[in-house]
HTML snippet that shows the backbone in 3Dmol.js (N, CA, C, O; Angstrom):
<script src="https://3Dmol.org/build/3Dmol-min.js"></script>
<div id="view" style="width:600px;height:400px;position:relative"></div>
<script>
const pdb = `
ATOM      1  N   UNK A   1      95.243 100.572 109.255  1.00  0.00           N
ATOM      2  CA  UNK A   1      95.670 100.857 107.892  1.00  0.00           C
ATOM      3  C   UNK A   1      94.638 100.305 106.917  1.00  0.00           C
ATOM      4  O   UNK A   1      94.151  99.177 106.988  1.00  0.00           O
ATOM      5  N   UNK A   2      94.391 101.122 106.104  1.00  0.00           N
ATOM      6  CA  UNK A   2      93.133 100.980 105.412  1.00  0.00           C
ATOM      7  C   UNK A   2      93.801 100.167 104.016  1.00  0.00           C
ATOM      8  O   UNK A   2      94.981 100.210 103.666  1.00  0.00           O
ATOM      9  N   UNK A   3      92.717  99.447 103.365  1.00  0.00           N
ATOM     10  CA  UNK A   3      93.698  98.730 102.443  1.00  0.00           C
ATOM     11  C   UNK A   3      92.263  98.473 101.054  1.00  0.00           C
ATOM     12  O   UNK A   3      91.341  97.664 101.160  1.00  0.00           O
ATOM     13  N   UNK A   4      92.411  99.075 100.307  1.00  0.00           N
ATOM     14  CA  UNK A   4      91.262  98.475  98.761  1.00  0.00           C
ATOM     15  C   UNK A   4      91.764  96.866  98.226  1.00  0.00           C
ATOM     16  O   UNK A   4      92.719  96.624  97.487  1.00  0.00           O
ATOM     17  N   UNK A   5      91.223  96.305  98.577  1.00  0.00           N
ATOM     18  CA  UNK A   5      91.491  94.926  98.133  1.00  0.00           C
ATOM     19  C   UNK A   5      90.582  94.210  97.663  1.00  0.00           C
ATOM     20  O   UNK A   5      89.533  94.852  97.604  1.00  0.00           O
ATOM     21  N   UNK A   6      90.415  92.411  97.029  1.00  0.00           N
ATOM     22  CA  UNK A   6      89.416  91.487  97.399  1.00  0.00           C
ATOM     23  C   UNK A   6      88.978  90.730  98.278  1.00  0.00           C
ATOM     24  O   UNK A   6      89.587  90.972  99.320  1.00  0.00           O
ATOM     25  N   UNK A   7      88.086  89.772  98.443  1.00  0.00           N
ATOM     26  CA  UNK A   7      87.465  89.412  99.611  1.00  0.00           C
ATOM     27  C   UNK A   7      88.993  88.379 100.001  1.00  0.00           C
ATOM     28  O   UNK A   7      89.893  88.016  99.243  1.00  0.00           O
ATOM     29  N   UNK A   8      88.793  88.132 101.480  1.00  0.00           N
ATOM     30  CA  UNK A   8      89.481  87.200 102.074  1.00  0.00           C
ATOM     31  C   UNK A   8      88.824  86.168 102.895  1.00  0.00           C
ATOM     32  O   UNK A   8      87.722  86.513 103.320  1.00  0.00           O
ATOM     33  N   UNK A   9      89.225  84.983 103.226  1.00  0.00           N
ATOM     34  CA  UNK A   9      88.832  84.225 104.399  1.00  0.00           C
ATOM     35  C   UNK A   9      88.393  85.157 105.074  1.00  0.00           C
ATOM     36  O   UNK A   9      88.791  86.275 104.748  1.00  0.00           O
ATOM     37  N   UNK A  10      87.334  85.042 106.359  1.00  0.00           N
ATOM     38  CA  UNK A  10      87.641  85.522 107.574  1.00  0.00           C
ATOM     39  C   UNK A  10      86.913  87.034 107.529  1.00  0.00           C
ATOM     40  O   UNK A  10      86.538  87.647 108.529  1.00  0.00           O
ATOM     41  N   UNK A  11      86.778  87.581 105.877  1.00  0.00           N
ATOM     42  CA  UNK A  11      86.259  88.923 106.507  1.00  0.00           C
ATOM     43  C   UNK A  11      84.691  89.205 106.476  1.00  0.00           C
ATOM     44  O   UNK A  11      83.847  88.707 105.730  1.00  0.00           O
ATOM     45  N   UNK A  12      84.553  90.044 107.387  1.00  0.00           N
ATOM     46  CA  UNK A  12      83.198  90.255 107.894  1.00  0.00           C
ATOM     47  C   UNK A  12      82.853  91.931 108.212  1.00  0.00           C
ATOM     48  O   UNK A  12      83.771  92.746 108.307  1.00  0.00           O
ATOM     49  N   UNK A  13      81.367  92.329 108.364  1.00  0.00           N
ATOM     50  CA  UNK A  13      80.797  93.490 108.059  1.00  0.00           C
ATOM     51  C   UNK A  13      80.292  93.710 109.860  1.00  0.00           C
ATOM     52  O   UNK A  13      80.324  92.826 110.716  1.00  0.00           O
ATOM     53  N   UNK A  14      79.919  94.926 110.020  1.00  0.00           N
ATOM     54  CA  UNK A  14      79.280  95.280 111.573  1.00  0.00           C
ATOM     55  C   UNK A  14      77.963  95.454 110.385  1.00  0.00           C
ATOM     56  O   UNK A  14      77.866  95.844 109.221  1.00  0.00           O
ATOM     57  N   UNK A  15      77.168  94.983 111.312  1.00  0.00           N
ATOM     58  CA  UNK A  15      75.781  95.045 110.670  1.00  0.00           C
ATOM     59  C   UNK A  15      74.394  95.912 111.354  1.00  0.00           C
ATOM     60  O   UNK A  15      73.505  96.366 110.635  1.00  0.00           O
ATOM     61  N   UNK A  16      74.397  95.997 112.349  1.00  0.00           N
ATOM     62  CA  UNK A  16      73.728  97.326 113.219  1.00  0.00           C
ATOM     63  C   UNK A  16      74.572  97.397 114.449  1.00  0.00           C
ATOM     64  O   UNK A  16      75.484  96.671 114.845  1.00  0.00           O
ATOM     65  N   UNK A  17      73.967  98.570 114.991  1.00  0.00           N
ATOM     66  CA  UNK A  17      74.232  99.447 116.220  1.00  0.00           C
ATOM     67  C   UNK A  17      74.658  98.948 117.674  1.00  0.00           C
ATOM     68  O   UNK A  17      75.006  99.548 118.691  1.00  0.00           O
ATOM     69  N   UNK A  18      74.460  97.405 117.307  1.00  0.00           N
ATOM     70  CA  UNK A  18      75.061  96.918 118.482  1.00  0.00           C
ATOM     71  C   UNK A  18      75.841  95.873 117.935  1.00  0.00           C
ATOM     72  O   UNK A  18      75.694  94.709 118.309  1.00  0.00           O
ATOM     73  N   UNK A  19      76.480  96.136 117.265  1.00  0.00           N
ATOM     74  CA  UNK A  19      77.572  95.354 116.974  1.00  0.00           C
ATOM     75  C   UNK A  19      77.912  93.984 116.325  1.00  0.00           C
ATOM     76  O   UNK A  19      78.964  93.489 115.920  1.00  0.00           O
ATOM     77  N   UNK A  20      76.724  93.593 116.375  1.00  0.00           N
ATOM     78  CA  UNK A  20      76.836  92.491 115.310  1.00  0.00           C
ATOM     79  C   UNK A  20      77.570  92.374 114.051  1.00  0.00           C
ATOM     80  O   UNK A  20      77.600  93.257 113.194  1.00  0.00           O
ATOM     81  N   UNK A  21      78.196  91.176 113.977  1.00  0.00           N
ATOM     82  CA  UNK A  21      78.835  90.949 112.476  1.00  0.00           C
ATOM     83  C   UNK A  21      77.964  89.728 111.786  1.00  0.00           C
ATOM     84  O   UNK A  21      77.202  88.866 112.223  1.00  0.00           O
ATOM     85  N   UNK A  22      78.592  90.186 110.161  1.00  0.00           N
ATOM     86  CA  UNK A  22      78.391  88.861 109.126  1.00  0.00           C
ATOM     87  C   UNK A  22      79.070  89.229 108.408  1.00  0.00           C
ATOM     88  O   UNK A  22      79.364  90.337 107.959  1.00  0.00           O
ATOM     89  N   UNK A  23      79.560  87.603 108.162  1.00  0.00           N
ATOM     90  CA  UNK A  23      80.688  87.170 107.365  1.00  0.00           C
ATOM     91  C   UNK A  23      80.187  87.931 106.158  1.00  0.00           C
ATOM     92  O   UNK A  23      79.001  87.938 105.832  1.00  0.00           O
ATOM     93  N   UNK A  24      81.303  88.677 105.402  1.00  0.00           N
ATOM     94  CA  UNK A  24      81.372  88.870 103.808  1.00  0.00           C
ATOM     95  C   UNK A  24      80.534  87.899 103.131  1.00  0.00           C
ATOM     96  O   UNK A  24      79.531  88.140 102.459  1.00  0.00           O
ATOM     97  N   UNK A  25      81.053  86.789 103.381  1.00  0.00           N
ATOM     98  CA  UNK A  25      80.580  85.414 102.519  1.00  0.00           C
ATOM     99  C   UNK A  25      78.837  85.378 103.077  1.00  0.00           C
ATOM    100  O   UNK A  25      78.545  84.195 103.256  1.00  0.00           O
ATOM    101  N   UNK A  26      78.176  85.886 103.251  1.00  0.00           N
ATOM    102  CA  UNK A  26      77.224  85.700 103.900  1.00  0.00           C
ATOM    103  C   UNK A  26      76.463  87.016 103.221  1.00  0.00           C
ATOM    104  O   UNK A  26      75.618  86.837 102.344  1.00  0.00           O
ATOM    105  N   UNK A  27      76.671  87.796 103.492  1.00  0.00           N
ATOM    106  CA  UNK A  27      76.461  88.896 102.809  1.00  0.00           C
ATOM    107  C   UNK A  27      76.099  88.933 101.397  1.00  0.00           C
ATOM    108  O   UNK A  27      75.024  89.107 100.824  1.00  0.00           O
ATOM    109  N   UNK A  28      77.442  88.697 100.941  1.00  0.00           N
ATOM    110  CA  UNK A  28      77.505  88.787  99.635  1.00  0.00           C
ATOM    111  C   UNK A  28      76.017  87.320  98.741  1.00  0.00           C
ATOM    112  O   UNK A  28      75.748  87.470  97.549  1.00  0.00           O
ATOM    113  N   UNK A  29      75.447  86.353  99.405  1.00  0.00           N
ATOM    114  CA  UNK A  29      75.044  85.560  99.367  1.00  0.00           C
ATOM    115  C   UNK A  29      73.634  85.679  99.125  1.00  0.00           C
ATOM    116  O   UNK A  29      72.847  85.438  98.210  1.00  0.00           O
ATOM    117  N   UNK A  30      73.610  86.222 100.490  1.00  0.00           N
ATOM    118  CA  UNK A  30      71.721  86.796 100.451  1.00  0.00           C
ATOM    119  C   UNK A  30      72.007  87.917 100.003  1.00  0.00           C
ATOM    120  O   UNK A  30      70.875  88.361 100.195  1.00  0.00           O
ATOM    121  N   UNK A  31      72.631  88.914  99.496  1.00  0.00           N
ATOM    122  CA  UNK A  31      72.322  90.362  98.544  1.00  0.00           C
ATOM    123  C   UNK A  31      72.531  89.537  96.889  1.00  0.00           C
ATOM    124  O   UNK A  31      72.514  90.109  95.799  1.00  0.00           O
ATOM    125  N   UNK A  32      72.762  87.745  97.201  1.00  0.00           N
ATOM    126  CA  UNK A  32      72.123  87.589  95.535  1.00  0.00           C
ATOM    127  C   UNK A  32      73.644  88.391  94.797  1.00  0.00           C
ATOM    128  O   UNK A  32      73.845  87.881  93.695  1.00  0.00           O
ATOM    129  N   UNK A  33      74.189  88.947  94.971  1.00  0.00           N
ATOM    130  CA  UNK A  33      75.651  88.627  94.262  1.00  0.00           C
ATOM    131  C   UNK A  33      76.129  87.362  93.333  1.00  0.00           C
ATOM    132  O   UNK A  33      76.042  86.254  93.863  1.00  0.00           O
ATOM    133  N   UNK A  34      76.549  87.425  92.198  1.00  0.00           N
ATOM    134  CA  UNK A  34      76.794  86.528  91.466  1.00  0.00           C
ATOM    135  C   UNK A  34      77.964  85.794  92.021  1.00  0.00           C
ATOM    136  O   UNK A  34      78.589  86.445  92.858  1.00  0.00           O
ATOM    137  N   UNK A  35      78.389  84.674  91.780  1.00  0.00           N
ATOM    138  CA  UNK A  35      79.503  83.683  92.290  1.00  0.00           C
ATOM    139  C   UNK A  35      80.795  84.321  91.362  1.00  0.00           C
ATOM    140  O   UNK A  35      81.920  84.383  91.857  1.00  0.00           O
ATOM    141  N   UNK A  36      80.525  84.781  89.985  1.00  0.00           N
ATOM    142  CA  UNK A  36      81.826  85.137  89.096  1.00  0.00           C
ATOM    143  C   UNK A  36      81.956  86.183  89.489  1.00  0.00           C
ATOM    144  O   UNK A  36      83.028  86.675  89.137  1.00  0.00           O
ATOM    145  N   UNK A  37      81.068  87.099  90.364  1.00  0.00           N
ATOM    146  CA  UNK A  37      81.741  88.517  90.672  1.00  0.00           C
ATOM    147  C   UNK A  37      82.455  88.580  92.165  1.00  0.00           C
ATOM    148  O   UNK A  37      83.192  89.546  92.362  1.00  0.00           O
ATOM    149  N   UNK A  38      82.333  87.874  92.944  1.00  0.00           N
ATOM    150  CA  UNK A  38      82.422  88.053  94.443  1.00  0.00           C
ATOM    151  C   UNK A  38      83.871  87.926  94.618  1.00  0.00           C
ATOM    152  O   UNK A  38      84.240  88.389  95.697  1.00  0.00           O
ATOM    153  N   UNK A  39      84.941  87.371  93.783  1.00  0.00           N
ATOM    154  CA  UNK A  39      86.199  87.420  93.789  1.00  0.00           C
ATOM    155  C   UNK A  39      86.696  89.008  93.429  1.00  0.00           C
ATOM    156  O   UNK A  39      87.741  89.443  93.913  1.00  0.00           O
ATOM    157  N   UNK A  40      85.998  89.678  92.695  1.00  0.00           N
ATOM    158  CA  UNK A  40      86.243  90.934  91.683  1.00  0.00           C
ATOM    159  C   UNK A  40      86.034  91.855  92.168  1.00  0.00           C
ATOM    160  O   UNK A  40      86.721  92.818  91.828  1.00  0.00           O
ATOM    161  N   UNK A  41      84.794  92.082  93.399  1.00  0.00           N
ATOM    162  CA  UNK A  41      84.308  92.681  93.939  1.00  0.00           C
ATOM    163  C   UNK A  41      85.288  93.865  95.089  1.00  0.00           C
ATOM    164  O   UNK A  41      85.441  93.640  96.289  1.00  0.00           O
ATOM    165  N   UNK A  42      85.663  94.695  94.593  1.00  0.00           N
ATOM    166  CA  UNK A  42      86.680  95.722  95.497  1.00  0.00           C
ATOM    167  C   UNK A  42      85.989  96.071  97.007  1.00  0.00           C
ATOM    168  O   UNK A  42      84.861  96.560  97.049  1.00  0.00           O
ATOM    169  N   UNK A  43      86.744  95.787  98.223  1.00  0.00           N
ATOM    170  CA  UNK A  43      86.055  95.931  99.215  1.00  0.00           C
ATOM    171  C   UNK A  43      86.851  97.050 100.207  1.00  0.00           C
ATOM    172  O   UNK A  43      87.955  96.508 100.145  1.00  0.00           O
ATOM    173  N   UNK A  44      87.023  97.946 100.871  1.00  0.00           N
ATOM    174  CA  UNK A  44      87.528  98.957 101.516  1.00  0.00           C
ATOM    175  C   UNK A  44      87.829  98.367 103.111  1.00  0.00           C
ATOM    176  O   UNK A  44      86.911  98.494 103.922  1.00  0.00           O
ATOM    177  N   UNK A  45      88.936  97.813 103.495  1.00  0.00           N
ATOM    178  CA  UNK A  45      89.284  97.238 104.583  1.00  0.00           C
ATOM    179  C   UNK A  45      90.418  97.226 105.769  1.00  0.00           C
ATOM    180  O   UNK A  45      91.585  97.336 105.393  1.00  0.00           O
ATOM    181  N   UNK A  46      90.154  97.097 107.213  1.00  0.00           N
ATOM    182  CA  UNK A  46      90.800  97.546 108.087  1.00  0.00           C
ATOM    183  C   UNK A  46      91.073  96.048 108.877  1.00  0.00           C
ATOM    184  O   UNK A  46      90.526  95.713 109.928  1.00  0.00           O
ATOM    185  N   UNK A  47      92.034  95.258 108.119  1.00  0.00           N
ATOM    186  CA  UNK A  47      92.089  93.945 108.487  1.00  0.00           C
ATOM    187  C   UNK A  47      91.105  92.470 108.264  1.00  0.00           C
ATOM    188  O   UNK A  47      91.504  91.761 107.340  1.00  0.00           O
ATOM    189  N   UNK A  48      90.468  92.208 108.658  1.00  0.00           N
ATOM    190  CA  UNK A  48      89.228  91.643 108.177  1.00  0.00           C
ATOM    191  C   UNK A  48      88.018  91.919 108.344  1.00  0.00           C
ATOM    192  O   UNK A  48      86.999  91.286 108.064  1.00  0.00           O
ATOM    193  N   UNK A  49      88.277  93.492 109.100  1.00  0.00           N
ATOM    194  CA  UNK A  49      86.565  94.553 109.107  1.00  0.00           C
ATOM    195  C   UNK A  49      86.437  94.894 107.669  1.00  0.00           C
ATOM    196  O   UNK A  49      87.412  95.408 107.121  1.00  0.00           O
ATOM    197  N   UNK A  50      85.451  94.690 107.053  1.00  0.00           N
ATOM    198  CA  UNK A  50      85.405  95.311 105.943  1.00  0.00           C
ATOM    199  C   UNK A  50      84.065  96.467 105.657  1.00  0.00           C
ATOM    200  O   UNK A  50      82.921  96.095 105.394  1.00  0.00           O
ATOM    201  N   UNK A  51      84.575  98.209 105.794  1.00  0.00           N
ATOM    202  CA  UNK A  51      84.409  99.087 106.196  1.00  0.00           C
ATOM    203  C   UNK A  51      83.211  99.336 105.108  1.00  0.00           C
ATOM    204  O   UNK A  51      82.055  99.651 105.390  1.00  0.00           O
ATOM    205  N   UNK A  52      83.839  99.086 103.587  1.00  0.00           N
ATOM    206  CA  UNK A  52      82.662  99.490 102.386  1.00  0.00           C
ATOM    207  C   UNK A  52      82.946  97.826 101.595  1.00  0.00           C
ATOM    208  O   UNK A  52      83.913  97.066 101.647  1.00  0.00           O
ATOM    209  N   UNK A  53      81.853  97.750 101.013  1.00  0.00           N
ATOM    210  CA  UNK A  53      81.706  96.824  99.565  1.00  0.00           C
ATOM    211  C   UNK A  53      81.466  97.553  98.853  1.00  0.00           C
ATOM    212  O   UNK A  53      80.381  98.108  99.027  1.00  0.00           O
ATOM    213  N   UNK A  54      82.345  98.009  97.588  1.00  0.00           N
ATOM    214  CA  UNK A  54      82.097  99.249  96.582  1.00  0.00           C
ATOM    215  C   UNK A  54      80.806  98.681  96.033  1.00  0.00           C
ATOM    216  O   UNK A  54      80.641  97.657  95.370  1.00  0.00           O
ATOM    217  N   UNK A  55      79.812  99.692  96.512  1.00  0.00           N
ATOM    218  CA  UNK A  55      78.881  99.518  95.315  1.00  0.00           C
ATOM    219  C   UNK A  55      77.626  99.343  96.138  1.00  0.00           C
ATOM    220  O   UNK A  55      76.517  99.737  95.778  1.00  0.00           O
ATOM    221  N   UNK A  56      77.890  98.721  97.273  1.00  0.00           N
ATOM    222  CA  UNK A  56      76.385  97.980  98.201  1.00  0.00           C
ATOM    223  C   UNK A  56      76.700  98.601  99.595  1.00  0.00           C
ATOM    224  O   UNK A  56      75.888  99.338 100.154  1.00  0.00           O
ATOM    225  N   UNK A  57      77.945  98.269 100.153  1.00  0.00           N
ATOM    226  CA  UNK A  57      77.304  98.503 102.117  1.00  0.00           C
ATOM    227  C   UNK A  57      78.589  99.571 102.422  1.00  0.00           C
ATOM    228  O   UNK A  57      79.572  99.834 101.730  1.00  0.00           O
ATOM    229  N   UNK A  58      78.245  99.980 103.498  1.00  0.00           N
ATOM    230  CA  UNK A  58      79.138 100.317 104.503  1.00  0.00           C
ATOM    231  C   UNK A  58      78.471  99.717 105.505  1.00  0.00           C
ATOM    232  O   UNK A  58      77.278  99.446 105.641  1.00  0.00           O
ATOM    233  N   UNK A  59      80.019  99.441 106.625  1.00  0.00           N
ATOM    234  CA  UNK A  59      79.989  98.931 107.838  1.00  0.00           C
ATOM    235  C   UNK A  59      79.140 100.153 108.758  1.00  0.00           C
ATOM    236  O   UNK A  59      79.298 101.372 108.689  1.00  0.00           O
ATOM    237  N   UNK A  60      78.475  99.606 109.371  1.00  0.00           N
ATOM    238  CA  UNK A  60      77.340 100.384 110.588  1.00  0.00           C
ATOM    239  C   UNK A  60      78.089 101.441 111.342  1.00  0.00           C
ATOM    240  O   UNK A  60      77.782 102.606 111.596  1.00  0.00           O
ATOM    241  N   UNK A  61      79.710 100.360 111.784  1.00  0.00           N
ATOM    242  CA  UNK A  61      80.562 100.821 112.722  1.00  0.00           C
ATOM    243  C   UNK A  61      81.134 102.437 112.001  1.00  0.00           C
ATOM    244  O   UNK A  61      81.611 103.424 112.563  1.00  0.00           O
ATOM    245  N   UNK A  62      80.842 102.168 110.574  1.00  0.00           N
ATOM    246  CA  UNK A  62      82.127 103.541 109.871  1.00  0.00           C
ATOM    247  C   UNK A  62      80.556 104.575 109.168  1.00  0.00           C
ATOM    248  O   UNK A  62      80.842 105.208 108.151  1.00  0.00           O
ATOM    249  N   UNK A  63      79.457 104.688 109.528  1.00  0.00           N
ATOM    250  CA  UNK A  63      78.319 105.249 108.652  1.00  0.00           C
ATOM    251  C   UNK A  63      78.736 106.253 109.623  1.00  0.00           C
ATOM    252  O   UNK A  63      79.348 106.153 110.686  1.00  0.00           O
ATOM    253  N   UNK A  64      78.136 107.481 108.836  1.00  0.00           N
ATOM    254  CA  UNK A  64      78.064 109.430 109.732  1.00  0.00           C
ATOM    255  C   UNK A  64      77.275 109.157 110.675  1.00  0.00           C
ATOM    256  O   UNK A  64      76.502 108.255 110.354  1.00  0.00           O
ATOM    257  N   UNK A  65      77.123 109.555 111.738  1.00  0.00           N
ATOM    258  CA  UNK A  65      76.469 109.999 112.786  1.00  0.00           C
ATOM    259  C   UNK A  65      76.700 111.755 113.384  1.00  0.00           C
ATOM    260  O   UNK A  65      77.527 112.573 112.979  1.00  0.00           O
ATOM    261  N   UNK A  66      75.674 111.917 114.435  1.00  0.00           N
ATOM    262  CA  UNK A  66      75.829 113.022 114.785  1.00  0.00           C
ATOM    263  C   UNK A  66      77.517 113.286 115.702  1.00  0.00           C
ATOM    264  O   UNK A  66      77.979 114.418 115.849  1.00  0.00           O
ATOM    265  N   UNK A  67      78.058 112.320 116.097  1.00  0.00           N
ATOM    266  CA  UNK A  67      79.594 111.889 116.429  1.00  0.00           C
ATOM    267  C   UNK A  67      80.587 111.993 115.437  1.00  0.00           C
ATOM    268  O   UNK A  67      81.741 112.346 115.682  1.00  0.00           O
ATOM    269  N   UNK A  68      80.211 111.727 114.451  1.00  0.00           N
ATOM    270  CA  UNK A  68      81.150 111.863 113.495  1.00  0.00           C
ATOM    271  C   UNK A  68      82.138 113.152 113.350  1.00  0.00           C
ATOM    272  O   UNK A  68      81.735 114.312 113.436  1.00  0.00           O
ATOM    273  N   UNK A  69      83.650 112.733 113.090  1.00  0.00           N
ATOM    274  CA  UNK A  69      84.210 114.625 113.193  1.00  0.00           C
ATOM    275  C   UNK A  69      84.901 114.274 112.192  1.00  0.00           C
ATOM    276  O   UNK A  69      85.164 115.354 111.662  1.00  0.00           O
ATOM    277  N   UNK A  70      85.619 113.050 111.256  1.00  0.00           N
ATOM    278  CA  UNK A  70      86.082 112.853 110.407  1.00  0.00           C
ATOM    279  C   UNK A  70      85.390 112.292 109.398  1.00  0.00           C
ATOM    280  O   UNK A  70      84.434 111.587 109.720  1.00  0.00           O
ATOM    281  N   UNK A  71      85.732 112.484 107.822  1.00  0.00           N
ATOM    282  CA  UNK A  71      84.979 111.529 107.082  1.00  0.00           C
ATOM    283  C   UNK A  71      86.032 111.728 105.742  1.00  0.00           C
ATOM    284  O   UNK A  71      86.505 112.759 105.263  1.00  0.00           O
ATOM    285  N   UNK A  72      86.216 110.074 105.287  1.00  0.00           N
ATOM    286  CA  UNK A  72      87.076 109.831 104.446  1.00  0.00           C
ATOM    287  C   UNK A  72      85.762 109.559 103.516  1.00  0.00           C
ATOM    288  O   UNK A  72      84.648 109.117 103.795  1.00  0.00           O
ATOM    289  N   UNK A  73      86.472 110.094 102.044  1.00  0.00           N
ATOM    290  CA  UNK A  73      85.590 110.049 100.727  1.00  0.00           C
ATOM    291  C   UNK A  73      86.502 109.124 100.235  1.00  0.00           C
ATOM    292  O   UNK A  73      87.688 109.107 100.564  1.00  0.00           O
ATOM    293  N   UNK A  74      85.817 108.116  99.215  1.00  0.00           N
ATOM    294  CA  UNK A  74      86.866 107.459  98.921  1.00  0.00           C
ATOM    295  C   UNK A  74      85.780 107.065  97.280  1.00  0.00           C
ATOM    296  O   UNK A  74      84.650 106.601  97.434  1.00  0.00           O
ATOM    297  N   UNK A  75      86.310 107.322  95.921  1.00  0.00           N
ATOM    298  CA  UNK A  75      85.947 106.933  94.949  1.00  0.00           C
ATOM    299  C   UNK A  75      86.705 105.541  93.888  1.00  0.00           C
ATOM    300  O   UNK A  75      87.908 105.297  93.802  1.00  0.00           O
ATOM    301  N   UNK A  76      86.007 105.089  93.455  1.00  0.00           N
ATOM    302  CA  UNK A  76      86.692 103.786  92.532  1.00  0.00           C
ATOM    303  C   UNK A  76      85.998 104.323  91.348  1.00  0.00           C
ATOM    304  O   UNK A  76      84.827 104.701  91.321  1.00  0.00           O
ATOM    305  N   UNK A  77      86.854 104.319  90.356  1.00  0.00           N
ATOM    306  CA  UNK A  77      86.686 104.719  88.897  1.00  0.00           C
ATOM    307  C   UNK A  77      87.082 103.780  88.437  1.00  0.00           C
ATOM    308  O   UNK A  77      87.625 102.899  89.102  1.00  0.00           O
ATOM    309  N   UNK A  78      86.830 103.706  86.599  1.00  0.00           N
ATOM    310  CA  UNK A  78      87.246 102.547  85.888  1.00  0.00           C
ATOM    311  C   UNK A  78      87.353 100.997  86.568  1.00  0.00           C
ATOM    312  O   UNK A  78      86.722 100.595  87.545  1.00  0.00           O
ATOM    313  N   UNK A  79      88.091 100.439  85.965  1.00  0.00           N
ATOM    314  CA  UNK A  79      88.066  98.788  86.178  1.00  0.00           C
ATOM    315  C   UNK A  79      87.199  98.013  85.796  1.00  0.00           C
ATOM    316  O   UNK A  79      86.419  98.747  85.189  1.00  0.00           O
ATOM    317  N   UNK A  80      86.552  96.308  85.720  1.00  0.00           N
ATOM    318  CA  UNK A  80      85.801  95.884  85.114  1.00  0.00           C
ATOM    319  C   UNK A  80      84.462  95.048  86.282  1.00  0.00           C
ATOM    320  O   UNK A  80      83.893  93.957  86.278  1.00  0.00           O
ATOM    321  N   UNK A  81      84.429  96.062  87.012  1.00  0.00           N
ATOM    322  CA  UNK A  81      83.596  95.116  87.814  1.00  0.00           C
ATOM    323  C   UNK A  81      82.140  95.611  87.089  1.00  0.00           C
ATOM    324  O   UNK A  81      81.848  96.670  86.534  1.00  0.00           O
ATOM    325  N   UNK A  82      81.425  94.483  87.318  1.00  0.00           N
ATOM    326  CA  UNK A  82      80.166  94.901  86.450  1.00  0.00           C
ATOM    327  C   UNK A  82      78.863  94.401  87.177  1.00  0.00           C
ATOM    328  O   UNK A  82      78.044  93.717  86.565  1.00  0.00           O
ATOM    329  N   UNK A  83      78.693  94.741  88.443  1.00  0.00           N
ATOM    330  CA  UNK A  83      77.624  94.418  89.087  1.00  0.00           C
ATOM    331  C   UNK A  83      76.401  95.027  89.452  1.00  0.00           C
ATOM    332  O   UNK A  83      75.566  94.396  90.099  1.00  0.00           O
TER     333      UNK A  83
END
`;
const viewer = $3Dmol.createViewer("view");
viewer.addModel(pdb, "pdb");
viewer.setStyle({}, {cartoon: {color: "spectrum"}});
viewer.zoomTo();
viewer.render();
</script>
C-alpha cells in the first residue's frame, strides 16, 4: 500500500541494480538538502521503501525497464515545499 507522506525513522532508498540501500537520512544529506526542508519533503512510500523523493530520486527497484508492464504516474501540485 502505497502511502505520500514525510520522512520516517528507518526509511531508506534501493540505490542500484543490485540492491543496495541508503538510509533517507543519508541521502537526503549528501544531495545537500537543507535541514528546514527534509521534514517537508513529500516522499512516495511502500512501508519504509521509499519508492520517489518528490522532486530528486526514484528507487532503482521502481525505475522503467525493458520488464516493466505497469507504470503508476503520480503528480504533486501546490503545497509549500520549496526546494
Amino acid at each position: 500500500s502505497l502511502v505520500l507522506r514525510t520522512r520516517r525513522t528507518g526509511d531508506y532508498l534501493i540505490i542500484n541494480r543490485q540492491g543496495n540501500r541508503k538510509t533517507l537520512k543519508e541521502y537526503l544529506i549528501e544531495e545537500k538538502i537543507p535541514k528546514s526542508l527534509r521534514d517537508r519533503l513529500p516522499v512516495l512510500a511502500d512501508g519504509n521503501h521509499i519508492l520517489w523523493v518528490a522532486g530528486h530520486r526514484i528507487s532503482e527497484h521502481y525505475k522503467i525497464d525493458e520488464q516493466t508492464k505497469t507504470i503508476l504516474e503520480v503528480q504533486i501540485t501546490g503545497g509549500t515545499y520549496d526546494g
